[in-house]
N, C-alpha and C positions, 0 to 999 in steps of 0.2 A: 379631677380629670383622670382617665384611664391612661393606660400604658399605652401611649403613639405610636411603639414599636412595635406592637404588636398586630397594628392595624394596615391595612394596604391604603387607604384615603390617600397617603402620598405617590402613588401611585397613577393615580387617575391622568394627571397630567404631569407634566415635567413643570418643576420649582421655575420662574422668571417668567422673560417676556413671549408672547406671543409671534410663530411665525406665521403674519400678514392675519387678513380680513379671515379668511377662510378657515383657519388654523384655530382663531378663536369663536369666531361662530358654531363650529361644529363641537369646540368644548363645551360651548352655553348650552348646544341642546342636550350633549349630555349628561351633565350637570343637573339641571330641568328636570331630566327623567330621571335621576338615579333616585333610589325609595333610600338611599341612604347618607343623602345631605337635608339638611333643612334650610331657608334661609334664614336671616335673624339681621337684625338690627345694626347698623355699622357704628361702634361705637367710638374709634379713631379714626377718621379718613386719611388713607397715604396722604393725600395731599387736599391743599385749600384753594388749588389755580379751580376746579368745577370740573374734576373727569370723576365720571361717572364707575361709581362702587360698588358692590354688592358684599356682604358677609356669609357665607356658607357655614354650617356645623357639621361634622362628621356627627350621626347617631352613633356609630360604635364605639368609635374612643372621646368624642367631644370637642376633639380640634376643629377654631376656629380657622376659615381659608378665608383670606380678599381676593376678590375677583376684580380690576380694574381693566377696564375698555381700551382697546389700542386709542391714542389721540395722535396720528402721525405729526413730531416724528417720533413717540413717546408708543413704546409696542405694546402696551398694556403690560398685564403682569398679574400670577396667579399664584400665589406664597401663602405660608402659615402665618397666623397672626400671632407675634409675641407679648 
């Protein structure tokens, strides 16, 4: 893996949970379009209750992101994967 601190990825959005519907749909579209995440395959899921996952890659340093769905009352959550 490259050097995370040298890369902005953490950046894009603030580490935790989601504030409301709005907050995180308009990071999905960013995310989406940015030419510098890829998606990739979830190979831990935060969780086994059925909220819905996604795994992101930085292209420039290669940190893994989870992206989980708000499930109210549970805000979602957009963190590095360890």
């Amino acid at each position: 893996m490259k050097d995370v601190s040298a890369c902005d990825c953490s950046r894009l959005h603030s580490v935790g949970a989601f504030h409301g519907w709005d907050d995180f749909n308009q990071f999905v579209q960013l995310l989406k379009s940015s030419p510098e995440f890829k998606e990739v395959p979830v190979l831990k899921p935060y969780s086994n209750v059925g909220l819905t996952e996604s795994w992101y890659q930085c292209l420039r340093c290669e940190q893994l992101w989870r992206l989980v769905s708000p499930d109210p009352p549970f805000a979602g959550v957009w963190e590095p994967v360890s």
